[in-house]
TORVEXNU-915930 format. One line per 4 residues: their letters; for each residue x, y, z of N, C-alpha, C, O, CB. Coordinates in steps of 0.02 Angstrom, whole numbers, plus 50000, padded with zeros to 5 digits. Glycine has a CB too. Layout:
BEGIN
a = X:Y:Z:X:Y:Z:X:Y:Z:X:Y:Z:X:Y:Z  ...
//
This chain:
BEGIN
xxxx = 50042:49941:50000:50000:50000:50000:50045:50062:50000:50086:50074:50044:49952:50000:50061  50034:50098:49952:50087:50163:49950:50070:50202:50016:50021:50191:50052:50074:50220:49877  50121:50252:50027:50115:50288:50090:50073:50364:50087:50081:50409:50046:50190:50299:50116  50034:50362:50133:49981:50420:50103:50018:50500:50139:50038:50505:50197:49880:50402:50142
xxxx = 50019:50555:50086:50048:50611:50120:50005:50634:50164:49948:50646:50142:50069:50662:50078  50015:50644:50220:49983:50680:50272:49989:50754:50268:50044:50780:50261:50007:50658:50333  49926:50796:50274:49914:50866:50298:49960:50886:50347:49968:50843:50389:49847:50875:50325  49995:50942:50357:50006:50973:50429:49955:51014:50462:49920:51058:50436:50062:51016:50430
xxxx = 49957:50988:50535:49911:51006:50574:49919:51105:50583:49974:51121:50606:49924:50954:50647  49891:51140:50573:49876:51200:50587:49893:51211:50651:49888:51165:50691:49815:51214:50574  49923:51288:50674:49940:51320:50739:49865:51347:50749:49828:51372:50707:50006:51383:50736  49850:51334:50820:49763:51363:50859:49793:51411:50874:49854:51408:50880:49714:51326:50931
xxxx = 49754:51476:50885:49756:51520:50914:49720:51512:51009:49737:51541:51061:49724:51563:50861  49674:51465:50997:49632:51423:51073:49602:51367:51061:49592:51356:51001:49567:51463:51110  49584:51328:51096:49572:51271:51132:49498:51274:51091:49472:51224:51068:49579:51274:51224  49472:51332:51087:49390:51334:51040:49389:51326:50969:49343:51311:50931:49350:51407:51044
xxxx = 49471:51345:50955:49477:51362:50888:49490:51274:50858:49472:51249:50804:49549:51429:50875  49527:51242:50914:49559:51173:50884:49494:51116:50876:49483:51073:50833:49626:51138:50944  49455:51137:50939:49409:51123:50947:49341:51106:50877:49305:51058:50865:49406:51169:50992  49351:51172:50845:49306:51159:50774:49331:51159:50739:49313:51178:50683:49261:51190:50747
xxxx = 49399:51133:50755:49436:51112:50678:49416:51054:50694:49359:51045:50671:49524:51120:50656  49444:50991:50734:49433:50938:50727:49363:50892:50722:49356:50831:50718:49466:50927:50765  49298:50961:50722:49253:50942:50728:49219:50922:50666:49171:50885:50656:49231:50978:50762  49259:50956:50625:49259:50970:50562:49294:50942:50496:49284:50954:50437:49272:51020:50567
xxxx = 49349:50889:50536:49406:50884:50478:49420:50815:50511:49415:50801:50571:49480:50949:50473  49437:50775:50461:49465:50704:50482:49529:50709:50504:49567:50750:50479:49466:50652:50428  49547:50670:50551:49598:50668:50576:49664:50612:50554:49721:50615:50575:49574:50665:50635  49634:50557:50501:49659:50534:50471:49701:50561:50422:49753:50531:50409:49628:50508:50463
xxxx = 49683:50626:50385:49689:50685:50348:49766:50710:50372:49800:50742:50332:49623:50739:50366  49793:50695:50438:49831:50733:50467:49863:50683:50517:49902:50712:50555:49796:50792:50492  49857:50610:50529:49880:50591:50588:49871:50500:50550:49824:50463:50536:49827:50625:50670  49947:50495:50543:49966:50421:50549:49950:50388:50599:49991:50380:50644:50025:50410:50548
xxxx = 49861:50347:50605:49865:50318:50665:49878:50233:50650:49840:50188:50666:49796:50337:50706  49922:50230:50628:49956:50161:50622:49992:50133:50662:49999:50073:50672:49990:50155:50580  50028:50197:50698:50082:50195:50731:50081:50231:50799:50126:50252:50836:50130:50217:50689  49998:50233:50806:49990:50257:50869:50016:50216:50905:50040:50163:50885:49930:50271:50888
xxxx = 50015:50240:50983:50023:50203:51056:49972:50224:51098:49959:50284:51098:50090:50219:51094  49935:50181:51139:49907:50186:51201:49940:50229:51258:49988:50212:51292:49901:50124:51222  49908:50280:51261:49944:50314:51312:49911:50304:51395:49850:50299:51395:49944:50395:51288  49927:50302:51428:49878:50298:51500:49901:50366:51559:49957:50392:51566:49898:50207:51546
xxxx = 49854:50376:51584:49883:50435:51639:49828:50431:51692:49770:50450:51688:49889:50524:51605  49872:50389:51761:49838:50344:51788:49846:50425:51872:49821:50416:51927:49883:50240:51786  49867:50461:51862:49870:50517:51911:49807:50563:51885:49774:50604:51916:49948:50560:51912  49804:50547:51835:49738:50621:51790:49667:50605:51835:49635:50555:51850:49709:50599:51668
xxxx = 49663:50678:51847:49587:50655:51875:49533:50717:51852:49540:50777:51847:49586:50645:51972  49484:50679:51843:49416:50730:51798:49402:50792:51835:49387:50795:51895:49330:50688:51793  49409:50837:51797:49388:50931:51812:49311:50893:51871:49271:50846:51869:49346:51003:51696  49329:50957:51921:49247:50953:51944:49252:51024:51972:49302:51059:51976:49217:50884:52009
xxxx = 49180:51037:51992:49163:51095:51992:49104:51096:52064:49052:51064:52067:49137:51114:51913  49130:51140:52115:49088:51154:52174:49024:51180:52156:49022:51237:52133:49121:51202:52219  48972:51149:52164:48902:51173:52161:48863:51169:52230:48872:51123:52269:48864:51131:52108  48810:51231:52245:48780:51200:52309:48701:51201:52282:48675:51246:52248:48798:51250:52388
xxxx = 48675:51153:52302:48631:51117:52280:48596:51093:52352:48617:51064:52402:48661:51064:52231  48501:51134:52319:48474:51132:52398:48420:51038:52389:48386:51030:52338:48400:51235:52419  48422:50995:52430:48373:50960:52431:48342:50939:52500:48370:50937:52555:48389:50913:52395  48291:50927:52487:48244:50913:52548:48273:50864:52612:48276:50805:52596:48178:50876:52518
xxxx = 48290:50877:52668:48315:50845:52708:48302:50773:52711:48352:50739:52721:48302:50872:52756  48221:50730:52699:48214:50679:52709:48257:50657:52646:48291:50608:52664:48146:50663:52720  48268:50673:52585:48273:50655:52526:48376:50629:52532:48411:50584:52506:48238:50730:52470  48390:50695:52584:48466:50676:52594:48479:50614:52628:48521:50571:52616:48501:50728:52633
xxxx = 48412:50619:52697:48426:50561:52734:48422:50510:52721:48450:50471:52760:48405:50556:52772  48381:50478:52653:48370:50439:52632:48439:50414:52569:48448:50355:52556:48305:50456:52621  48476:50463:52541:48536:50462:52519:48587:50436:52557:48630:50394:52543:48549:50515:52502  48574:50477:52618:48649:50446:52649:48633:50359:52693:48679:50320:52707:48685:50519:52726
xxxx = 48573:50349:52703:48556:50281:52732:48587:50235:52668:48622:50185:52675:48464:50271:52749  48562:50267:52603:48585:50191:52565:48652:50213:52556:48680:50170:52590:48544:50163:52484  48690:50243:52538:48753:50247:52522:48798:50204:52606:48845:50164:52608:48768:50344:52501  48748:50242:52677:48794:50195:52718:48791:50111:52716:48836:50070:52721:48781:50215:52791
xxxx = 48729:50102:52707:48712:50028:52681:48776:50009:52623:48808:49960:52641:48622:50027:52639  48794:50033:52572:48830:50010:52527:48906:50042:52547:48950:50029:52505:48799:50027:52458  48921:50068:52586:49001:50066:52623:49024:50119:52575:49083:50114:52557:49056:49980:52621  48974:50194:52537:49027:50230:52495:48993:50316:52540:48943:50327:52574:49016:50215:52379
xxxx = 49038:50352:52520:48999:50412:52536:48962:50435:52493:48970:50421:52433:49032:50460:52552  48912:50478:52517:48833:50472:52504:48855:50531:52428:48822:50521:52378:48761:50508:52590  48906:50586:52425:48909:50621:52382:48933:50585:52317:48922:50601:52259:48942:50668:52405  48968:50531:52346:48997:50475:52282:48939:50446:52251:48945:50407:52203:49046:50406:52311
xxxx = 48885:50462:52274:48821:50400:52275:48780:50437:52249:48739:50405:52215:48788:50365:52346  48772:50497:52250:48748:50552:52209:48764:50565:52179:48716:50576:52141:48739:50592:52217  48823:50584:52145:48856:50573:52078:48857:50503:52038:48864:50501:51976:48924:50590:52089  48851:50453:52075:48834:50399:52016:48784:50396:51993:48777:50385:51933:48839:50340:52024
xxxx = 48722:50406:52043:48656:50394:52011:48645:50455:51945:48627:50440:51888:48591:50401:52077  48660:50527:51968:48638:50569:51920:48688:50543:51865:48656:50515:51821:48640:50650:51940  48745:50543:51854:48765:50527:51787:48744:50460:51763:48752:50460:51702:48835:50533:51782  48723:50407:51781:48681:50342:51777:48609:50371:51737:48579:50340:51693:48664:50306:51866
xxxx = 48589:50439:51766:48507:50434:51741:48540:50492:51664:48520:50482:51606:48420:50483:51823  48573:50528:51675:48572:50603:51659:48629:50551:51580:48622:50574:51524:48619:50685:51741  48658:50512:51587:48673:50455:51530:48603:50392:51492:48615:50356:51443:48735:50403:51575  48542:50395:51526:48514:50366:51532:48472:50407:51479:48479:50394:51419:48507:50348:51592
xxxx = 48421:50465:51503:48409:50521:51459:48427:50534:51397:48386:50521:51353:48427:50564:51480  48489:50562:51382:48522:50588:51353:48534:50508:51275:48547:50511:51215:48584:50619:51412  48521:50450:51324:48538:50408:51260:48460:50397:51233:48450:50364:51181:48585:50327:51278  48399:50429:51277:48338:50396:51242:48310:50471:51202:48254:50492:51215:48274:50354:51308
xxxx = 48346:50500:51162:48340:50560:51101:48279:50595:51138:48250:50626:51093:48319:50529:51005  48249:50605:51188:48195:50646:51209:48218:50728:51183:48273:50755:51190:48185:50635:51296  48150:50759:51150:48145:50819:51133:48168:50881:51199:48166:50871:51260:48072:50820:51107  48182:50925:51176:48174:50975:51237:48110:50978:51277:48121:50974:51338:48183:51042:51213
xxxx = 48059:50983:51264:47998:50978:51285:47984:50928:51333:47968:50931:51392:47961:50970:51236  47998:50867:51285:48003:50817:51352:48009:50796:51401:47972:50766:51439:48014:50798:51361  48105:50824:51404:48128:50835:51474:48117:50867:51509:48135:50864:51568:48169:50842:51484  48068:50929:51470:48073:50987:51518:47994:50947:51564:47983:50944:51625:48064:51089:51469
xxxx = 47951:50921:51507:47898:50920:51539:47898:50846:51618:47857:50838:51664:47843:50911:51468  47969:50802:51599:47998:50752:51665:48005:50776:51716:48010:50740:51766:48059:50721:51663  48007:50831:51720:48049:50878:51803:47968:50886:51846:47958:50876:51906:48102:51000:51779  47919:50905:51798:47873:50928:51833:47831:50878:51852:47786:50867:51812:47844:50976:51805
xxxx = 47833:50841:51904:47812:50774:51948:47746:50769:51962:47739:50826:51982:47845:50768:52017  47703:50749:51966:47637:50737:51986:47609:50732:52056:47553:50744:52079:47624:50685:51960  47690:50701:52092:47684:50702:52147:47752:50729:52180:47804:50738:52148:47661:50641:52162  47742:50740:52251:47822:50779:52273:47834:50717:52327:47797:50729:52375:47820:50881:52319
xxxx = 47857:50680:52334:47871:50616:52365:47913:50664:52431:47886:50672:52486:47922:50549:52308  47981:50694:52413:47994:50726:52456:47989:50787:52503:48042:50814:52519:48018:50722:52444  47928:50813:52529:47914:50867:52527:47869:50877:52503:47832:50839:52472:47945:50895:52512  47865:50965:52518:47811:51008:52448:47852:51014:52388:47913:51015:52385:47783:51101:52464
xxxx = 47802:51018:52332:47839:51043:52291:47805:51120:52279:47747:51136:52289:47845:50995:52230  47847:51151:52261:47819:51230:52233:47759:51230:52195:47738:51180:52166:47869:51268:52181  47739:51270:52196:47667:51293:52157:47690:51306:52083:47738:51343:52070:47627:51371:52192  47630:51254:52009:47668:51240:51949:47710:51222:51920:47723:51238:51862:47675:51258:51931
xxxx = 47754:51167:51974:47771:51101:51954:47770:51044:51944:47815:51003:51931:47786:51092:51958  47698:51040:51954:47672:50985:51956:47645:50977:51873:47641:51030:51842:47619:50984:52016  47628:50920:51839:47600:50887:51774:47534:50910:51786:47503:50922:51839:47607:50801:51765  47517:50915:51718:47454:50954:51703:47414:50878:51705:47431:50828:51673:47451:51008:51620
xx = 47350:50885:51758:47320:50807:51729:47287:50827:51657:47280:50886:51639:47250:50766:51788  47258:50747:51603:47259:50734:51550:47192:50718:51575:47150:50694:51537:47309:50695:51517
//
């Protein structure tokens, strides 16, 4: 198989700019991956970001009972479930509408819920 000339990769001006290049352009175009390697970076750990986030006391207590039941902390346990559902969502193509219209509950299991968030009955 003859050897294919590769593109040179362009200088970014930012991280937004490289960003829609590659969004845009094959990377085959520009990158012998024949001769890639597996790289691993077993110290790297995922960006996170401090949020405070109000929920209903029974709703916590009931968080941290099962997380102590399962031997993890309860914030570890809250982060799995939401990215579990919020991956869950996101793979069943629901419209904007949709989701928007999931939040608004029929019932408030924990608590009140505010006035007009509740589902319109049918």
């Amino acid at each position: 198989m003859p050897k294919r000339k590769r593109k040179a990769i362009p200088e970014f001006r930012s991280e937004a700019e490289e960003r829609e290049f590659w969004a845009t352009h094959d990377s085959a175009d520009y990158v012998d991956w024949s001769k890639a390697q597996r790289a691993t970076y077993p110290s790297l750990k995922p960006s996170t970001e401090t949020i405070s986030l109000r929920l209903p006391a029974s709703l916590l207590a009931d968080l941290k009972i099962l997380a102590n039941r399962m031997d993890v902390p309860y914030q570890s346990l809250l982060k799995i479930y939401l990215a579990d559902r919020v991956r869950d969502e996101l793979g069943r193509g629901h419209s904007s509408e949709e989701l928007a219209s999931m939040i608004r509950e029929p019932e408030a299991p924990y608590g009140k819920a505010p006035k007009g968030t509740h589902r319109k009955k049918t």
